[in-house]
Every structure is written in C-alpha cells, then in structure tokens.
C-alpha positions as CSV (number, residue, x, y, z in Angstrom):
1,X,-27.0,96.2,-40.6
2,X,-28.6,93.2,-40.8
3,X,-27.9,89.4,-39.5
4,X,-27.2,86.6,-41.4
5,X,-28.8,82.7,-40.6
6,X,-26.9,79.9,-42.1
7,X,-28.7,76.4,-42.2
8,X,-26.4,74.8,-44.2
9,X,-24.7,72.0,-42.7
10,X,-21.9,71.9,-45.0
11,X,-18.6,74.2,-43.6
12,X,-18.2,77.2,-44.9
13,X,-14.8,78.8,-47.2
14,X,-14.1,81.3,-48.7
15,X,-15.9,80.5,-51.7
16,X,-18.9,80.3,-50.3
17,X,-21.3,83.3,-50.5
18,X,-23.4,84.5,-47.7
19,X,-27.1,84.2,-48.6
20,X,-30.2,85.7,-46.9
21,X,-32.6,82.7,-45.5
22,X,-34.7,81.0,-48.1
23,X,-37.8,79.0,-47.6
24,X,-36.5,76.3,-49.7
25,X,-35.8,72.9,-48.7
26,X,-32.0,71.8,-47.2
27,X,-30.4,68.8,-50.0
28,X,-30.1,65.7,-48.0
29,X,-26.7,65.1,-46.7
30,X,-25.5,60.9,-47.3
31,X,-22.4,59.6,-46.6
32,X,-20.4,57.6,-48.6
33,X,-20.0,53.6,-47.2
34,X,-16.6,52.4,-47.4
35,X,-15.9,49.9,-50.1
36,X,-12.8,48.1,-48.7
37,X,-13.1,48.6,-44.7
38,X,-10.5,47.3,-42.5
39,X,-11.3,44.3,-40.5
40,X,-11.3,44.6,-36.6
41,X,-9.7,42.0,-34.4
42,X,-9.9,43.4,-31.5
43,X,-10.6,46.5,-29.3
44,X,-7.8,47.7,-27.0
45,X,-8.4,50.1,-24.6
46,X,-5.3,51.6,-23.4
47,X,-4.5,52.9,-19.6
48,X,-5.9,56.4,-18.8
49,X,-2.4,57.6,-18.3
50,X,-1.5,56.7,-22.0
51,X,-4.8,57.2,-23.6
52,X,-3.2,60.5,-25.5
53,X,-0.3,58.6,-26.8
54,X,-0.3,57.5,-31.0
55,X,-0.8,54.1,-31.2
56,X,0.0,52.8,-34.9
57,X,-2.6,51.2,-37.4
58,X,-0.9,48.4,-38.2
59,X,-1.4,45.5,-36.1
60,X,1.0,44.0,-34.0
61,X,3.1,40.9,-34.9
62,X,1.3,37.6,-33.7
63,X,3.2,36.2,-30.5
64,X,3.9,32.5,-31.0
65,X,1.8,31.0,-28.4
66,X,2.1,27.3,-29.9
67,X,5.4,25.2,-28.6
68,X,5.9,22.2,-30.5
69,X,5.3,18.9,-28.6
70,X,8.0,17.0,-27.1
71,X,7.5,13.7,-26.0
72,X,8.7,12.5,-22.5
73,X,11.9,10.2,-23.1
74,X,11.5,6.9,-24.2
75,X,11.4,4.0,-21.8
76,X,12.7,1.3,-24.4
77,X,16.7,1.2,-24.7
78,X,18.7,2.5,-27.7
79,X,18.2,-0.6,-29.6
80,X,14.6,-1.2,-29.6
81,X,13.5,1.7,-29.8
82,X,12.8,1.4,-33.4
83,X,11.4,-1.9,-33.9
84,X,8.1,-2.3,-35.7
85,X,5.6,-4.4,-34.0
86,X,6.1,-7.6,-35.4
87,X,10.3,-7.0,-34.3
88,X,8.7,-6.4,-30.7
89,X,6.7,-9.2,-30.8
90,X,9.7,-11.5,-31.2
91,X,11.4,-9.7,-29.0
92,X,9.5,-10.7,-26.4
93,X,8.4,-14.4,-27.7
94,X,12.4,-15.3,-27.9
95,X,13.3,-13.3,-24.5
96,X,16.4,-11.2,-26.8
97,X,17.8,-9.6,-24.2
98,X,17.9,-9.0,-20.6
99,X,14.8,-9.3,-18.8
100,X,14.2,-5.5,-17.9
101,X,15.4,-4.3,-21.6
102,X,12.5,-5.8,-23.3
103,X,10.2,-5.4,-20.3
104,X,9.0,-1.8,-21.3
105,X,8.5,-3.6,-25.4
106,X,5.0,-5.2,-23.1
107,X,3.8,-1.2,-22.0
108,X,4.4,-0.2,-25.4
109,X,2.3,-3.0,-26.8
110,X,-0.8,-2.6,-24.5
111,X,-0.8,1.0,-24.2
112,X,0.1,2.0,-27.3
113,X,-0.2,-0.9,-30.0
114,X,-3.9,-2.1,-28.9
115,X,-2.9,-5.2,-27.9
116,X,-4.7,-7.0,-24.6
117,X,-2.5,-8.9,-21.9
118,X,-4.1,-11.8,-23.2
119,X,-3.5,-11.5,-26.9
120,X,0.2,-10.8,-26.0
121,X,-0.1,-14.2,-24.2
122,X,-1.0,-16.0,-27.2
123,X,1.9,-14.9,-29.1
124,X,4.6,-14.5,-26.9
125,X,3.9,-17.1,-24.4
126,X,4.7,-14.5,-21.1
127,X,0.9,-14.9,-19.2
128,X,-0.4,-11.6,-17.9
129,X,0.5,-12.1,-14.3
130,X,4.4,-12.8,-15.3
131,X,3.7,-9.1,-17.7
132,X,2.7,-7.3,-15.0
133,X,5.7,-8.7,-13.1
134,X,8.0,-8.2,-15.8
135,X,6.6,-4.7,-16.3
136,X,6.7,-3.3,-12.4
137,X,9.9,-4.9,-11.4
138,X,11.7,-2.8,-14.6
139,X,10.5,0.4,-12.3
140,X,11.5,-1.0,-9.6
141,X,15.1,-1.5,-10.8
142,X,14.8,1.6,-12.2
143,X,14.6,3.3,-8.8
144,X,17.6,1.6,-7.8
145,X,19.4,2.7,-10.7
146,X,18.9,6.1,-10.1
147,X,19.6,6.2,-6.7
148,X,22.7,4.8,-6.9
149,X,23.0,1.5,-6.0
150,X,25.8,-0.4,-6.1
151,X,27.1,-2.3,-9.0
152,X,27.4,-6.0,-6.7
153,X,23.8,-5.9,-6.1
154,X,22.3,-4.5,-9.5
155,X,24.8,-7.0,-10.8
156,X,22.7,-9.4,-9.2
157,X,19.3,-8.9,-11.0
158,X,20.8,-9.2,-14.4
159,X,20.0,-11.8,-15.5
160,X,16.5,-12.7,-13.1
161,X,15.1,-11.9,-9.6
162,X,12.1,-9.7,-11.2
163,X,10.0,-11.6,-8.7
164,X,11.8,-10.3,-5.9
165,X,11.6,-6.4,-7.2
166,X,7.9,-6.6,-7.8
167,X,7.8,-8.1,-4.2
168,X,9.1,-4.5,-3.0
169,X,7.3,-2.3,-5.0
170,X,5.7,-0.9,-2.4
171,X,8.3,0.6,-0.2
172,X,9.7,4.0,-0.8
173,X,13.1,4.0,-2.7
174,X,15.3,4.2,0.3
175,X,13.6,1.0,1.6
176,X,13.6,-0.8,-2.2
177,X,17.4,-0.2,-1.7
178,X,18.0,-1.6,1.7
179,X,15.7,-4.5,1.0
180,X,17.4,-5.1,-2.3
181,X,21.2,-5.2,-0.3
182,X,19.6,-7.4,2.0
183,X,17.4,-10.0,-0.1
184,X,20.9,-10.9,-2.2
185,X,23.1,-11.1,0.7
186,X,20.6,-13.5,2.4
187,X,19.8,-15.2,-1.1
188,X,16.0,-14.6,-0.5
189,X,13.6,-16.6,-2.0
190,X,9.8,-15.3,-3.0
191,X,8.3,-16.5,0.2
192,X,10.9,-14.8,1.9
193,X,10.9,-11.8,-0.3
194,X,7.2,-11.0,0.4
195,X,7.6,-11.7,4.4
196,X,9.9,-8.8,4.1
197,X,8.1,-6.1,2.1
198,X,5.5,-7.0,4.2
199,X,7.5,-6.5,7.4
200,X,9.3,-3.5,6.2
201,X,5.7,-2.0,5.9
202,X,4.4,-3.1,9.0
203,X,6.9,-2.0,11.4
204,X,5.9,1.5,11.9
205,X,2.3,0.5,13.2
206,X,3.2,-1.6,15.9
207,X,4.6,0.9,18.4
208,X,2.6,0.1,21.3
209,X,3.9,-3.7,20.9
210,X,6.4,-4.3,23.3
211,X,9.9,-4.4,22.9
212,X,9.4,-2.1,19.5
213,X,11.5,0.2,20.3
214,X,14.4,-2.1,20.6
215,X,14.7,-3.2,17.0
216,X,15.8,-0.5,14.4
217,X,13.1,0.1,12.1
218,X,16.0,1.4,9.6
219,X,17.3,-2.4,9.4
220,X,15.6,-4.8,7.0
221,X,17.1,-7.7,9.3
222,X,14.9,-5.9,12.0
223,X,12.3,-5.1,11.2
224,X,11.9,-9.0,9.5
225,X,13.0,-10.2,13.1
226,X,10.4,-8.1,14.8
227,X,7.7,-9.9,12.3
228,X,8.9,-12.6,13.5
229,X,8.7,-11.8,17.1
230,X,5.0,-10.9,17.1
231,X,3.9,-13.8,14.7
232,X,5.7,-16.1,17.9
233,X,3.8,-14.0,20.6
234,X,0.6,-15.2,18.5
235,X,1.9,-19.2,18.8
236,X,2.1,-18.5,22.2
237,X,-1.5,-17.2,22.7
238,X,-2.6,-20.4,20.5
239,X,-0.7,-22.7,22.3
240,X,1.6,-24.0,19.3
241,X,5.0,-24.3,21.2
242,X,6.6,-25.8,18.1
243,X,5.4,-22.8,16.2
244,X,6.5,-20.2,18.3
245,X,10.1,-21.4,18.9
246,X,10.6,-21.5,14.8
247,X,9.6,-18.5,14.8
248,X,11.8,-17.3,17.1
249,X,14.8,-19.3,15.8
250,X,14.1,-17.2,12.3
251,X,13.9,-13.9,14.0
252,X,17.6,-14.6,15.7
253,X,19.2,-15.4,12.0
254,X,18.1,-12.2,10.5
255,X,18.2,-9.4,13.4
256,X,20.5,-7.1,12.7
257,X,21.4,-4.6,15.9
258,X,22.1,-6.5,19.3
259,X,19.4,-4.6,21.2
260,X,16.9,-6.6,19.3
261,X,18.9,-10.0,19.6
262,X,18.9,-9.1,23.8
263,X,15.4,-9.0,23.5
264,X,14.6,-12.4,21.7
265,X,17.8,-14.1,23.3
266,X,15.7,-13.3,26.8
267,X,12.3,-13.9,24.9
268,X,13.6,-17.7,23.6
269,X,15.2,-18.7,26.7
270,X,11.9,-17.4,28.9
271,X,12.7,-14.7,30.9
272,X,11.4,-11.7,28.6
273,X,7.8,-11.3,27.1
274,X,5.1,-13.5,28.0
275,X,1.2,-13.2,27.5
276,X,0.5,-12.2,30.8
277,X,3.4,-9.3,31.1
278,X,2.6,-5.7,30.9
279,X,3.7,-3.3,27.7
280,X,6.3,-1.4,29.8
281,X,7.6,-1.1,33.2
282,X,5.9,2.2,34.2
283,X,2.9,1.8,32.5
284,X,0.4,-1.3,33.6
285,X,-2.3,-0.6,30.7
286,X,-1.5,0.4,27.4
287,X,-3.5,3.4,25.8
288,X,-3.5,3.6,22.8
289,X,-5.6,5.8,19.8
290,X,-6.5,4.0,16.8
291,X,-5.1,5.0,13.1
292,X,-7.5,5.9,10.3
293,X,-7.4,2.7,8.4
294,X,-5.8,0.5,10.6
295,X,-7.6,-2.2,10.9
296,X,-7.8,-2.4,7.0
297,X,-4.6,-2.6,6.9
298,X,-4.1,-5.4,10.0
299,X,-3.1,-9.7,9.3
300,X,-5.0,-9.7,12.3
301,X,-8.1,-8.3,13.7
302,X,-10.2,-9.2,16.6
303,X,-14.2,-8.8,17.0
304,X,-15.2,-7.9,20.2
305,X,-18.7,-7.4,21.8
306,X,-19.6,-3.8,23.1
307,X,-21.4,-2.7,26.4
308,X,-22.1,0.6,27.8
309,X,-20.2,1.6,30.8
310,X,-24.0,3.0,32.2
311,X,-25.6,-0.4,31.7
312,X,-23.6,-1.4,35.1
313,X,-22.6,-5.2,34.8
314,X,-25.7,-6.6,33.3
315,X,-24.6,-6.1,29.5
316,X,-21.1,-7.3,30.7
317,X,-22.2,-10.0,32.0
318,X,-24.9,-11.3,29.2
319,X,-22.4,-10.5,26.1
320,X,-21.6,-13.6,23.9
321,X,-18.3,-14.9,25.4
322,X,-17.2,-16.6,22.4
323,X,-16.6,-15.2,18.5
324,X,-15.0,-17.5,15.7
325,X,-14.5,-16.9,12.4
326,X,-15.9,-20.3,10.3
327,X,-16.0,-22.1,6.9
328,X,-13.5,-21.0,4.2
329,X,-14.4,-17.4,4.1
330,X,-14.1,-16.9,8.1
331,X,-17.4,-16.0,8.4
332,X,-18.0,-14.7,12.1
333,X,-20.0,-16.3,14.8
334,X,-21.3,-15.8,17.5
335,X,-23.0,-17.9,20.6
336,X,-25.8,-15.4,20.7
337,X,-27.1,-12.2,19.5
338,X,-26.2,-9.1,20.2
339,X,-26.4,-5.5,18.6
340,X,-22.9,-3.9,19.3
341,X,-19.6,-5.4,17.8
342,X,-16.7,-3.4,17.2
343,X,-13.4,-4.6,15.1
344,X,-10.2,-3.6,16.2
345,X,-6.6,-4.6,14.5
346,X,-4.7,-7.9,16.6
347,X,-2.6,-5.6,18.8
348,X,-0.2,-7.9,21.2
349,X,-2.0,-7.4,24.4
350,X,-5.2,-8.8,23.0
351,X,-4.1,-10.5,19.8
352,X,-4.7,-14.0,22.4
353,X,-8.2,-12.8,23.4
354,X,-10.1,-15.7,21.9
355,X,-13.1,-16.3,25.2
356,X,-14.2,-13.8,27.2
357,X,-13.2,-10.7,25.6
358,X,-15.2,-7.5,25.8
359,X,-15.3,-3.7,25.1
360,X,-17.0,-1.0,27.3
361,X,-17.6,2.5,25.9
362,X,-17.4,5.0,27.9
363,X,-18.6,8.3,27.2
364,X,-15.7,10.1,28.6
365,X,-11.6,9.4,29.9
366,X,-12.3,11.5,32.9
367,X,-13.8,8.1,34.6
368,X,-10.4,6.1,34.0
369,X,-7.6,6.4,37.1
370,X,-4.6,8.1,35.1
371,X,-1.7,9.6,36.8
372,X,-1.0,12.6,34.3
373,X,-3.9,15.1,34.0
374,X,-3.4,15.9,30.7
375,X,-5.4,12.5,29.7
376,X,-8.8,13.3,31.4
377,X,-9.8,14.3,28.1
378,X,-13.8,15.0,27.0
379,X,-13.7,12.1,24.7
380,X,-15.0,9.1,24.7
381,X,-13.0,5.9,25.2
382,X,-13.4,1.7,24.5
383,X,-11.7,-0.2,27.5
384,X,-11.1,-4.0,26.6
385,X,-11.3,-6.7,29.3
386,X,-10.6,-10.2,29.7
387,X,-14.1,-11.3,31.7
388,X,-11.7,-14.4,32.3
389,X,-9.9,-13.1,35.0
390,X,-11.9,-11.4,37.1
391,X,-9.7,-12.1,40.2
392,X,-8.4,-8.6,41.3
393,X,-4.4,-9.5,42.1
394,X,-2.4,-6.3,43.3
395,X,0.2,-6.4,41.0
396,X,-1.8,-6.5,38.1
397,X,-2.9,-3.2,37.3
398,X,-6.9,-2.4,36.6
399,X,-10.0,-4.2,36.4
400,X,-13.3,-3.2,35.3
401,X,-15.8,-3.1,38.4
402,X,-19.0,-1.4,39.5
403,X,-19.1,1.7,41.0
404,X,-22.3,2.0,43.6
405,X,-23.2,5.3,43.9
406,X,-25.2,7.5,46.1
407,X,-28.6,7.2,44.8
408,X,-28.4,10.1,42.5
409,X,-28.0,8.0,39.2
410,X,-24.1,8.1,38.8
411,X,-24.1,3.9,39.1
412,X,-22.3,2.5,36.3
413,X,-18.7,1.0,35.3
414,X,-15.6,2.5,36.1
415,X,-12.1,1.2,35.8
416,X,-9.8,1.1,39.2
417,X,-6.4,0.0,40.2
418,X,-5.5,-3.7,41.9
419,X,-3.9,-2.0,44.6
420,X,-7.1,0.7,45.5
421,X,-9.9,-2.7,44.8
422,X,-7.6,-4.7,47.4
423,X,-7.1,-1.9,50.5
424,X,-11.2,-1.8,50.0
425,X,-11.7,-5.5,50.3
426,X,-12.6,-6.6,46.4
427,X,-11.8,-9.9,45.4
428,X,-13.6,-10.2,42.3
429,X,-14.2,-7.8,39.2
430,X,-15.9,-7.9,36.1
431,X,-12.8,-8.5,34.4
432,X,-9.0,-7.3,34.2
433,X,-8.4,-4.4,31.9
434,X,-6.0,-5.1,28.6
435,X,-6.4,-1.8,26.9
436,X,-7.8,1.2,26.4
437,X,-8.6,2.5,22.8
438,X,-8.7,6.2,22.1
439,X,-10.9,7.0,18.7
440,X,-9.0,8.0,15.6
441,X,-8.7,11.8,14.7
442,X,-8.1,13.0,11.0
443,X,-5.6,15.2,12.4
444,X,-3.9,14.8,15.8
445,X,-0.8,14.8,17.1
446,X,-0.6,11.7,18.4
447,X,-0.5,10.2,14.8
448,X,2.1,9.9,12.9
449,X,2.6,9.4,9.5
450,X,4.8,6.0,8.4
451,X,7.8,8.6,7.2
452,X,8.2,9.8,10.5
C-alpha cells in the first residue's frame, strides 16, 4: 500500500482521480467579484438567545417616524382668521369689532407679518403702548373666560376696560377673577385699578405688620384696605394728619370682613395702632428673617448705618444720624462718611425711622434675651435701634446697651430687657430696640412662598 497527498484546494467528487504528488506548480485560485451586490443599511446583531433563529433577506418595512405638523389653534376668531394683511390692517385702523376680537390681528402682524409696533402705528393709528395693552388684556380676558366667570362681569368688558385687565396681569387667575368681580362692582378707575393689583400682590409680604392677620388676604376689598392701612401708618410717621385720615377713610369704603373694619374703626378713632405700639401683645420686638428679593420688590426701603456689636458704643455713637434721599433721582446722603450701610424694605416698625436709626450686627442670636430656646441659633443677626430714645422705660421692651465684662475681652453690645436694665439701676441706653432681622436662606422653613 501506499499513501496518497492531495494539494489541491479544490473539493474532491467522484469524478476526480486520485493522483500521486507532482512537482508541478498549484493553478491560482480567484474568486469571482459580484457584479450587482446588495447594498447594506445596516448591521443588526441579534440577542444571543435568538442568534440561531432565520432572519429573512428582505428588509423590513420603514416605520413612519415623520408626523405631519399641526399648528397650535389659532388665536384670531372665526371671522378673521382669513384676512389678508391689508383686510387686517383695516381691521384694526377702523376698530371692526370688539376690542379683544381684533386684539390678537396686532400679534399676528408683529410676529408673523414683519411689521414693527411703530410701523403698525403709522397705519392704524393704535400707538405701541395702547398694542401692548390691547394685546395683554385679550389674555387676560382670556383667563377669565376659561375659568368661568360669570356672564354680568365679562359682560362688562365688552365693549372697553382693557386698561383695567392689563392692570391685573400679574396676579394668578384666581386673583384676575376676584379682582375682575370687584373692580366692576366698585366702578374702578385706572388709578384705582393699579392700587389694587398692586395690593393684591403685596399682601402676602407684610405678615409681620401688625393687625395682618385680621384682614382676609382672600378679599380684594382687604387686602386694598390693608394698603391702605399701612400707607396711613406712614402719614403718621411723617406727620401728615390730613393724609393719614384719607387714607383711612378709603380703607373703611372697601374692607370687606368686619375683623378688618374693627381694626381701622379702633385705628381711625385712636385707640388701636400707633407708632410707638408694639407688633403684638406677647411679643415686645418683632423678629423677623428677610425674603430673597424683598427689598427689590418694596415701595419703601430704608438705609440704615451698620456697626459691629464688638466695637462697644463707639461706632454707635459716631454713625451718621441722618440719611435722605435728594434731587429727582433720590440720590442718598449722608452727614458723614461711613463704610457700612445696609438697605432693608420699609417694614411698619421702622418705616418712620428717619433720625437716629442704626443697625448692629451681631455675629450670633445667642447674645439676644429670647424666651424660647429654639432661637439661640449660630447665625448671625442685624438688631435695629432708634439712638433717639435711649431712655430705658420698663414697659418698653429692649434697648441696645454695653455689656462690661470681666477683663477677658467679652466687652461689647448686647441687647437686654426694660425691666432687667431698671432692677440694675440703668437709665440710659444706646438706643431702644425696633427689630431684629434674621438673614435670608434659599431654603428655610420660615419662608413661604406667596401661594401659601
């Protein structure tokens, strides 16, 4: 027997014959390029659990991905909706129509025609202040549509009153409704109108004012009344008598609930409020922690001077006593120079503070006299005095004074009760206490938001 080497590369049949091994050289093996190949669109790799499964070559059918466009509904009513410009443009140049039907035709000009505020001027006559009325009071009403209103007051901005909706475009829709009712039952004016927007969104940031929580801040009447009541408490600080009685006298025509009436009733006839009386009953000196933006958002701030409680009285004592605001622009002044100023909004208790006011940081509450323990907090703390009144009187809470320590450097300012200053034999302070500020916090829950 012998054995047999095959070199060939090619497969062997049947009809192939089994040669011996040859010197010769092996023919050179090509393969043959596909003419039309199949074009590849992708590579899919299946699971391992279904990687033995046939998978067919033909591709599978395209999903439809694109959605045809649908634009958001149209703001413009049935009948203008398909106006050409020039039909728009007369629209609005011959007022056809009610006032909030072809209020939308000025959007559609300026945001989708080209056209500038000022070019619609010139050809319709409306100026760009009374567009951006037009245009803003239509959402407003818009609002009021949708939730509900009824028909006696939409009834009543038919025909006009787009300057008392853009006045209330900035209260949520519950209040645009409630100020709505009550603007047409009072026939509001504009003045009037923007005293109560303003009102409406001032209320919830005055709760350390006193008597606060006796008006409803759910009432429009109320909350217009408690304006009211603190622009009077102001008159009273400046000495405008006249000023403060009107004032008054306006509050008592629109307050709603009879807790608030009580409370100007006794306020008008001089037995309630007055600059000199404490925030409430059971607590002498109001504390209070400052908002995140308040005082951007305060009618009225107050500039105050800053000493360090660890300076002892000699920065008290040597801070300007007087800060004005001058010229058209209210520029501040001051008698002197000094380094430290802080702004705080016009809160009641030192909205009057006009001579002798000043703040004293302090690096931490533990140094003020509080009852509960829970305010002997590690922060630090501005307590604003009157330097005015530097007579300590029992009955009038705390005063700034001078603590004299015992030689081992823990002199400085602390504040201390009437009653403690007087049963030690101190007549005079550095000044009598008005408030103490706590800083603001992004989150704390102390501070709560205007919904709630």
């Amino acid at each position: 027997m012998f054995s047999l080497t095959v070199n060939s590369p090619k497969p062997l049949s049947l009809s192939t014959p089994f040669l011996p091994s040859h010197p010769h050289p092996l023919p050179t093996i090509t393969h043959k390029p596909n003419i039309n190949p199949r074009p590849i669109s992708a590579l899919i790799i299946p699971p391992s659990g279904q990687r033995n499964q046939q998978y067919s070559s033909e591709p599978p059918l395209q999903q439809q991905l694109y959605q045809p466009f649908r634009p958001p509904p149209s703001p413009l009513p049935p009948k203008f909706r398909n106006l050409d410009i020039n039909s728009k443009l007369e629209v609005l140049a011959n007022r056809l129509g009610l006032w909030y039907e072809y209020a939308p035709l000025i959007s559609s000009l300026t945001n989708g025609e080209g056209f500038t505020p000022s070019t619609l001027e010139e050809i319709t006559g409306i100026t760009g202040v009374e567009q951006n009325r037009l245009v803003v009071a239509a959402q407003v009403r818009e609002t009021l549509v949708e939730c509900s209103l009824d028909s006696e007051t939409l009834s009543y901005f038919e025909t006009g009153g787009a300057e008392l909706l853009y006045e209330i475009r900035l209260l949520n829709v519950k209040q645009r409704a409630d100020a709505a009712r009550f603007m047409v039952r009072n026939e509001f004016d504009l003045k009037q109108a923007q005293d109560l927007a303003r009102a409406m969104k001032d209320y919830p940031r005055r709760r350390i004012d006193y008597g606060w929580d006796k008006f409803n801040g759910d009432s429009p009447g109320d909350c217009l009344a408690f304006w009211l009541f603190r622009l009077a408490q102001e008159h009273a600080a400046a000495a405008a008598e006249e000023s403060r009685i009107k004032a008054m006298e306006k509050a008592l025509e629109v307050v709603e609930s009879e807790t608030a009436r009580n409370v100007l009733v006794e306020v008008l006839e001089g037995k309630g409020f007055a600059k000199e009386s404490v925030i409430d009953d059971s607590v002498t000196v109001p504390l209070v922690r400052m908002k995140l933006g308040e005082v951007a958002e305060s009618t009225k701030v107050v500039v105050l001077p800053v000493c360090k409680a660890e300076q002892r009285e000699f920065e008290v004592e040597a801070a300007p006593w007087e800060c004005s605001g001058v010229g058209d622009f209210g520029v501040v002044e001051a008698e002197k120079d000094w380094r430290r100023w802080v702004v705080l909004p016009g809160w009641q208790p030192i909205a009057g503070l006009e001579r002798g006011g000043v703040a004293v940081s302090f690096k931490s509450g533990k140094l003020l006299p509080w009852k509960e323990k829970r305010k002997y907090k590690e922060e630090p703390v501005l307590v604003v005095a009157d330097r005015g009144r530097k007579e300590v009187v029992v009955d009038d809470g705390f005063y700034l004074v001078l603590s004299v320590g015992n030689g081992t450097g823990d002199e400085g300012l602390i504040v201390e009760k009437g009653l403690t200053l007087k049963e030690m034999g101190v007549e005079k302070s550095l000044g009598m206490v008005l408030l103490v500020v706590r800083p603001p916090r992004w989150e704390d829950e102390d501070q709560l938001i205007d919904e709630d």
